[in-house]
C-alpha positions as CSV (number, residue, x, y, z in Angstrom):
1,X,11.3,-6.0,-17.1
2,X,7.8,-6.6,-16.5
3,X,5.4,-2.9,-17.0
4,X,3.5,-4.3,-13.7
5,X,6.4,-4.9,-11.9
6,X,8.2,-1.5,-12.4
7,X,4.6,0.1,-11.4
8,X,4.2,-2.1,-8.2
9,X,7.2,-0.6,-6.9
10,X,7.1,2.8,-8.1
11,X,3.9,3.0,-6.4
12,X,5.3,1.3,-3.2
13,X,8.6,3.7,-3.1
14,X,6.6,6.7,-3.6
15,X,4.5,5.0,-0.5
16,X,8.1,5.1,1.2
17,X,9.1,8.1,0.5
18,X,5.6,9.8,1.7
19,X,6.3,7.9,4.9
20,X,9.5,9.1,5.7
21,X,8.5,12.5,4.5
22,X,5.9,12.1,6.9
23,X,8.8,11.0,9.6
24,X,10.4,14.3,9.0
25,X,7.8,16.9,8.9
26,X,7.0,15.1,12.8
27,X,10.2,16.0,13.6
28,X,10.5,19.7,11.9
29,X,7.4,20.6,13.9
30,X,8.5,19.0,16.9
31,X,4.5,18.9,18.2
32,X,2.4,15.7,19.3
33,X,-0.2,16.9,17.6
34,X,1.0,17.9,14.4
35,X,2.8,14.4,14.5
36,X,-0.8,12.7,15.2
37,X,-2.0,15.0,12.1
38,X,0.4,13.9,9.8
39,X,0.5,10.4,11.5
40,X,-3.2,9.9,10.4
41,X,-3.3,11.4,6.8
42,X,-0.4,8.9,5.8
43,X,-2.1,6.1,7.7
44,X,-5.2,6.7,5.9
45,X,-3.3,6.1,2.4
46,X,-1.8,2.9,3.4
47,X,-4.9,0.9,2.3
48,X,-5.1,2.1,-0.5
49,X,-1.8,1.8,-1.5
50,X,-2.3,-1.7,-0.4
51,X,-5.1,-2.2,-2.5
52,X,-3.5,-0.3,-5.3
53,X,-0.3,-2.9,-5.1
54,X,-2.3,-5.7,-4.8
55,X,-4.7,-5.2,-7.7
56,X,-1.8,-4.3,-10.4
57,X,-0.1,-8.0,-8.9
58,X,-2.9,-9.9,-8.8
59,X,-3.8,-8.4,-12.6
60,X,-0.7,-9.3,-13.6
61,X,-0.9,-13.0,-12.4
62,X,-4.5,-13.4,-13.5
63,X,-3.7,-15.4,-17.0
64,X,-0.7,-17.2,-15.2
65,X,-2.2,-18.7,-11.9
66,X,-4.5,-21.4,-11.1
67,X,-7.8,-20.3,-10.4
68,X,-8.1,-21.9,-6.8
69,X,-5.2,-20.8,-6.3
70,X,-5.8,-16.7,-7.3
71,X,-9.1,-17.2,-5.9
72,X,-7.1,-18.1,-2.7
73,X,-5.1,-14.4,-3.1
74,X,-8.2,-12.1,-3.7
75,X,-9.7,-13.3,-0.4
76,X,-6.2,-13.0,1.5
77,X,-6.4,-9.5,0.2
78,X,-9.6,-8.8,1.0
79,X,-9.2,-10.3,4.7
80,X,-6.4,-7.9,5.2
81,X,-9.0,-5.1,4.0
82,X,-11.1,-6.1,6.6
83,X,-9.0,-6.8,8.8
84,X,-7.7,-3.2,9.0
85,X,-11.1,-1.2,9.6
């Protein structure tokens, strides 16, 4: 199996597994704002683990695409960057 592949979702379940983590600490507390706390730290990952995902695939694909056509991905990705600010 692909080295990229196996890291893209390694990197993604560990994303999960801080989320429902996350999920559970909300309800071990049992207070709003503890929950808005831990609701913003994990948030505030998400991007990056976005980016992080998105770099290793688009890496990956690099030699194997057509250049319009990854050219086409980078700004998707980069829309969705700013999109989310």
């Amino acid at each position: 199996m692909n080295s990229k592949l196996i890291a893209m979702a390694l990197i993604r379940m560990s994303f999960g597994l801080l989320s429902l983590g996350g999920g559970l600490l909300m309800l071990y507390y049992r207070d709003l704002q503890a929950a808005v706390k831990i609701n913003s730290f994990i948030g505030s990952i998400g991007p990056f683990v976005l980016l992080g995902v998105s770099t290793i695939g688009v890496a990956g694909l690099a030699t194997q695409m057509d250049p319009r056509k990854l050219f086409m991905l980078v700004a998707g990705v980069a829309l969705i960057l700013l999109g989310t600010r």
